[in-house]
GUPA-119842 format. One record per residue (C-alpha): residue number from 1; x, y, z. Coordinates in Angstrom, 2 decimals. Layout:
REM residues N
R NUM X Y Z
...
END
This chain:
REM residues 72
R 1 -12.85 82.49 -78.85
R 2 -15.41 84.38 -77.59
R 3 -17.02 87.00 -80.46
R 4 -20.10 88.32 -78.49
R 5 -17.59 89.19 -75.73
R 6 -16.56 92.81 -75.18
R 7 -12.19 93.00 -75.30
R 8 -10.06 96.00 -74.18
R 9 -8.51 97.91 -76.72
R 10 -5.25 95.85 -76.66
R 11 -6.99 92.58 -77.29
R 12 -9.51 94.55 -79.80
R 13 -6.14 95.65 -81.63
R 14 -4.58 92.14 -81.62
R 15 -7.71 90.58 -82.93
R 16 -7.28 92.61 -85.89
R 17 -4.40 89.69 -86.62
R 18 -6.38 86.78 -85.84
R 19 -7.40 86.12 -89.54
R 20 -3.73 86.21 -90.77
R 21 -2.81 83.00 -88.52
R 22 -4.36 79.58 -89.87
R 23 -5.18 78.22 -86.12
R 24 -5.76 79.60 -82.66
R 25 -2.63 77.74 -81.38
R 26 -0.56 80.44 -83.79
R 27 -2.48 83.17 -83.00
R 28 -1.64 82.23 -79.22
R 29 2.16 82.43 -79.84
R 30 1.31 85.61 -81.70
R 31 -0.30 87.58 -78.41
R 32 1.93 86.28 -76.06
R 33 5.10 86.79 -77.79
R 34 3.36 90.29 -78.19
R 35 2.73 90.55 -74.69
R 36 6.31 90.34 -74.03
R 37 7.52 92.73 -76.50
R 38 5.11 95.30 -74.77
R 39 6.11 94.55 -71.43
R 40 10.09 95.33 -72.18
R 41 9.02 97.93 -74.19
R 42 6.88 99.19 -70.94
R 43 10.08 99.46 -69.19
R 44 11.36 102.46 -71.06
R 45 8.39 103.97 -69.54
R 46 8.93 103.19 -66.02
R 47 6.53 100.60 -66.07
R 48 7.06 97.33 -64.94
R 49 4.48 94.34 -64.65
R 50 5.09 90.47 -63.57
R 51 2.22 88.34 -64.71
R 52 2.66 84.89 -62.04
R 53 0.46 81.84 -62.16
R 54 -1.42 83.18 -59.03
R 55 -2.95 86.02 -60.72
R 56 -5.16 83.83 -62.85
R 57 -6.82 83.17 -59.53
R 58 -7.76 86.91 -59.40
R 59 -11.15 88.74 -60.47
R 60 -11.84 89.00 -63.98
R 61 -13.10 92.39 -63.67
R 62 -11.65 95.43 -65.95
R 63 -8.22 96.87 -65.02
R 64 -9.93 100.08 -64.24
R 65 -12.44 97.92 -61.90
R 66 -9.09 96.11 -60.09
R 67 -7.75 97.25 -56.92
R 68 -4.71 99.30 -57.14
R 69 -2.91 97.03 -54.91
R 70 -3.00 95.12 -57.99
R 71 -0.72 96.94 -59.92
R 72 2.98 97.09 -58.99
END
């Protein structure tokens, strides 16, 4: 992991956890089973997001730096 790197509030929040799981493979499991648990929860919300395999090929940039066409 990173630490000089700057995270988004999310990830900032999660890494909060990263010192209660004893390797990064646990702390993996931990954000993505996370990840999912916020994404149904979005749905209450009206807000629904796919991740796919394609959109690692996409910019890096910050979410408010991505294209709206983007976001679904």
């Amino acid at each position: 992991m990173n630490e000089k790197k700057e995270y988004g509030e999310m990830m900032q929040y999660l890494l909060h956890f990263r010192d209660s799981f004893s390797s990064d493979a646990d702390f993996n499991r931990f954000v993505v089973e996370s990840l999912r648990a916020l994404l149904y929860d979005l749905r209450d919300f009206d807000v629904y997001i796919s991740i796919s395999p394609d959109s690692l090929k996409w910019s890096r940039g910050r979410p408010r730096e991505l294209s709206r066409s983007t976001v679904c």
